[in-house]
C-alpha positions, -999 to +999 in steps of 0.1 A: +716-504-350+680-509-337+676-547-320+647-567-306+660-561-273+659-522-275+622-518-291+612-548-264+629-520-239+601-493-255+571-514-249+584-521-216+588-484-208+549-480-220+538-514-207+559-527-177+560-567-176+551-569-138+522-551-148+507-586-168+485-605-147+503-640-129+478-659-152+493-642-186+526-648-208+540-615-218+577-607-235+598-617-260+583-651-271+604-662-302+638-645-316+671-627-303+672-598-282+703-590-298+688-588-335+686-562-363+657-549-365+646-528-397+610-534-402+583-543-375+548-553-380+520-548-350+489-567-347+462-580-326+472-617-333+492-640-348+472-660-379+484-672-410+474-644-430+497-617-405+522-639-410+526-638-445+520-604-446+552-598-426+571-625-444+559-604-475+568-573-461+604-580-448+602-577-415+620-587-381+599-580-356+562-588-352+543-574-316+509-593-308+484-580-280+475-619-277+504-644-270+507-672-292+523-691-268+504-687-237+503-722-218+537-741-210+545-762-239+544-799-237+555-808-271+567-787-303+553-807-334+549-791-364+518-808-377+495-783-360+486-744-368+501-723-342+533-749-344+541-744-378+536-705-372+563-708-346+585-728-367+580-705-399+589-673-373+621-692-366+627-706-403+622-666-412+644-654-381+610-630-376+612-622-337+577-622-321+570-604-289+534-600-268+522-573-250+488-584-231+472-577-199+499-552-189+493-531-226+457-530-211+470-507-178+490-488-197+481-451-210+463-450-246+461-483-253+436-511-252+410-496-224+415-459-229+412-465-270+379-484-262+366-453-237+374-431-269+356-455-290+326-448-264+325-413-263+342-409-232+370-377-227+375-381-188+374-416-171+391-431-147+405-468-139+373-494-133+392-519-115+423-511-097+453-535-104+478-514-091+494-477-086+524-463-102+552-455-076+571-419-076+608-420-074+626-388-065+660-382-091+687-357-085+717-350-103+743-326-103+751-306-135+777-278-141+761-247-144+751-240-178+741-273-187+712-279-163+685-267-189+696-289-214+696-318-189+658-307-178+646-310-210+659-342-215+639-352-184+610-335-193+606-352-226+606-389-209+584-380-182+601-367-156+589-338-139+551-338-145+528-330-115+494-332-123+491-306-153+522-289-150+557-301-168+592-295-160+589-291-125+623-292-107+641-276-073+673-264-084+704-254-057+735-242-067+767-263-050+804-273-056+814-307-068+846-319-060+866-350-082+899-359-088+902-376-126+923-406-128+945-420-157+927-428-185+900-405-184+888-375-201+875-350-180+851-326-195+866-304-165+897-302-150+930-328-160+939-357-148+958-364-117+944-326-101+917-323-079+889-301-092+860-281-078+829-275-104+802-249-096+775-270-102+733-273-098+720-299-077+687-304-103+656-327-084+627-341-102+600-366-094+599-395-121+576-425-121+589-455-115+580-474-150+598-438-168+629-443-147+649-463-168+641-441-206+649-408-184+679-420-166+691-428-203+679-396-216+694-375-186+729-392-194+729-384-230+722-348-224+745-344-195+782-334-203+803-352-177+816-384-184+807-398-158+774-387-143+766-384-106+728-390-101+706-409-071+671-422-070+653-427-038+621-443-036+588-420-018+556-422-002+534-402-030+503-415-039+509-425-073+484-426-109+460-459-100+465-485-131+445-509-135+420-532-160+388-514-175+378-475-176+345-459-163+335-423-170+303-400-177+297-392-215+292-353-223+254-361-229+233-390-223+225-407-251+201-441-253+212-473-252+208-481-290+226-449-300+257-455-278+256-493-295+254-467-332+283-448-324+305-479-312+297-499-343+312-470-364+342-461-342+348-500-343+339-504-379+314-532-374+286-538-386+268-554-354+267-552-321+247-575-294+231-552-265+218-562-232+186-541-218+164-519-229+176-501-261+157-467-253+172-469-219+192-432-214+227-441-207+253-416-190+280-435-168+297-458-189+321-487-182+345-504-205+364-534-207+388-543-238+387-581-244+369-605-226+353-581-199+323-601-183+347-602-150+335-562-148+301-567-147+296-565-109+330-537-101+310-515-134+277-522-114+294-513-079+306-480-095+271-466-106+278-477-146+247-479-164+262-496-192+293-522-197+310-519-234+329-552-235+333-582-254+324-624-250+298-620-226+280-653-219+248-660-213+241-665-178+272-629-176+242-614-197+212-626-172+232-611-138+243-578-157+199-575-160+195-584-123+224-555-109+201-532-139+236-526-157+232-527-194+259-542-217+271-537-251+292-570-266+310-556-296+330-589-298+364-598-284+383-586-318+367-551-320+370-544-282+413-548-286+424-544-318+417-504-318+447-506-299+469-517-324+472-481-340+478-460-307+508-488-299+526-486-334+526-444-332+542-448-293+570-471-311+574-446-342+573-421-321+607-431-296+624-445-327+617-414-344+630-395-313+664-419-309+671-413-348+667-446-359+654-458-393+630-486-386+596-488-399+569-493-386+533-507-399+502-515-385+488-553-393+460-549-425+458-583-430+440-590-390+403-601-388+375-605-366+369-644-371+330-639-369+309-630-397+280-617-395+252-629-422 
């Protein structure tokens, strides 16, 4: 049985909670950990009309990138919107869990889908939040088994140094245990001491993958109880952080960049700041509400901004640093990212062998019209 609580661990793997900014309200926001889950729904947002589509559809479990409940309550009265969705999630016993500013560190998702969006194949983090830590894991495997345990690794991503996978140091030792009553020793018997020829197997892991590949390494491994240590180290680690910046393949001017982002975002207007026969090449993006990344985007040679909810005065100072922006509206600048995060969770459910589906939001909207 799949519950809240183990596809809340999944997101978590992808999207670590310490990553969320102190400002921000990220996790399981309504349900229990410990529920079935058979159906789950992903959206942008909670409204009335995703609601009903996963009341319609039968499921337990709706994700949001934007937390519905995001300030400390005061009161719970049911004569207001948002309320009455939380009372209907519990009336339904529909879980609802939120995924914000750490989803937009993490790999694929909110700012790397909105660098696609732009044209961009290589970029790099804008504004640097953070940087994943290396652990070091070794465990000791009787020989025979340690290539079944390394793939395990390998496939949670363990092992990975820069573009090369499955990279491990491997010396061969004896293991020495005595099995007391009441266990079942895949070597030796109980009561007798034993001595296993067996592969001390080290890999680097980063931190936020420890927990899926310690799982993943246990599974595979044979003994029944498995000896392993982790030890914190000094590598520099990947940089994580809020917004991308990168060079497209070609320059392109301002107004045709704005072209291709209205049809990778499937809207039908954009609003552009500067000259729109300016030649663009260096280009920075922010998913959301990005005007904070007007002067970092500036600072890092950008000659354009692709964000959303710029104000204004944000507009006036991006013209005085000579950055162009692109506002292609708070909805279309995050809700690309629904689509990369419900293929990561079909994707380990898929890989654990469990039957839960799945489905990506069709009933989420950009409030603005455009007229």
């Amino acid at each position: 049985m799949t519950t809240v609580g183990r596809i809340a661990a999944y997101v978590e793997d992808l999207a670590p909670l310490e990553w969320a900014e102190s400002w921000d309200n990220v996790g399981l926001q309504v349900g229990d950990p410990a529920a079935p889950v058979r159906r789950v729904l992903v959206a942008l947002e909670l409204t009335d009309p995703v609601l009903e589509e996963a009341e319609r559809e039968g499921c337990d479990l709706v994700i949001v990138h934007h937390p519905p409940i995001f300030r400390p309550l005061k009161a719970l009265r049911f004569d207001g919107a948002a309320a009455r969705r939380l009372q209907r999630l519990i009336v339904k016993g529909i879980a609802l869990y939120a995924a914000h500013t750490n989803l937009d560190q993490a790999a694929g998702m909110t700012n790397d889908s909105l660098a696609a969006a732009a044209g961009l194949t290589e970029h790099q983090v804008l504004k640097r939040a953070g940087e994943e830590r290396y652990l070091k894991l070794v465990v000791f495997v009787p020989r025979g088994h340690e290539d079944a345990v390394l793939e395990a690794l390998a496939r949670e991503g363990a092992g990975h140094i820069g573009n090369y996978s499955h990279c491990t140091f491997q010396a061969s030792g004896t293991g020495t245990f005595l099995p007391l009553e009441g266990t079942n020793p895949f070597i030796g018997r109980q009561g007798e001491l034993e001595r296993a020829d067996e592969i001390r197997l080290e890999t680097i892991v980063p931190e936020s993958a420890a927990p899926r590949a310690v799982r993943a390494m246990i599974a595979a491994h044979p003994y029944e109880e498995v000896a392993y240590d982790l030890y914190p180290l000094a590598n520099p680690g990947r940089v994580r952080g809020h917004g991308r910046i990168g060079r497209l393949p070609q320059p392109v001017a301002l107004a045709g960049l704005a072209e291709r982002l209205k049809a990778a975002l499937n809207t039908p207007c954009v609003r552009v700041v500067g000259d729109p026969g300016r030649q663009v090449a260096t280009v920075a993006v922010g998913a959301g509400a990005g005007s904070d990344l007007i002067r970092p985007a500036a600072g890092r040679g950008a000659d354009v901004l692709v964000t959303g909810d710029v104000r204004y005065h944000e507009a006036q100072d991006a013209l005085d640093l000579g950055l162009a922006v692109i506002d292609v509206g708070h909805y279309n600048a995050e809700a690309i990212a629904v689509r990369p995060l419900a293929a990561y969770l079909r994707e380990r459910l898929e890989k654990d062998g469990a039957a839960v589906e799945v489905s990506e939001a069709q009933t989420g909207r950009d409030p603005f019209r455009y007229i």
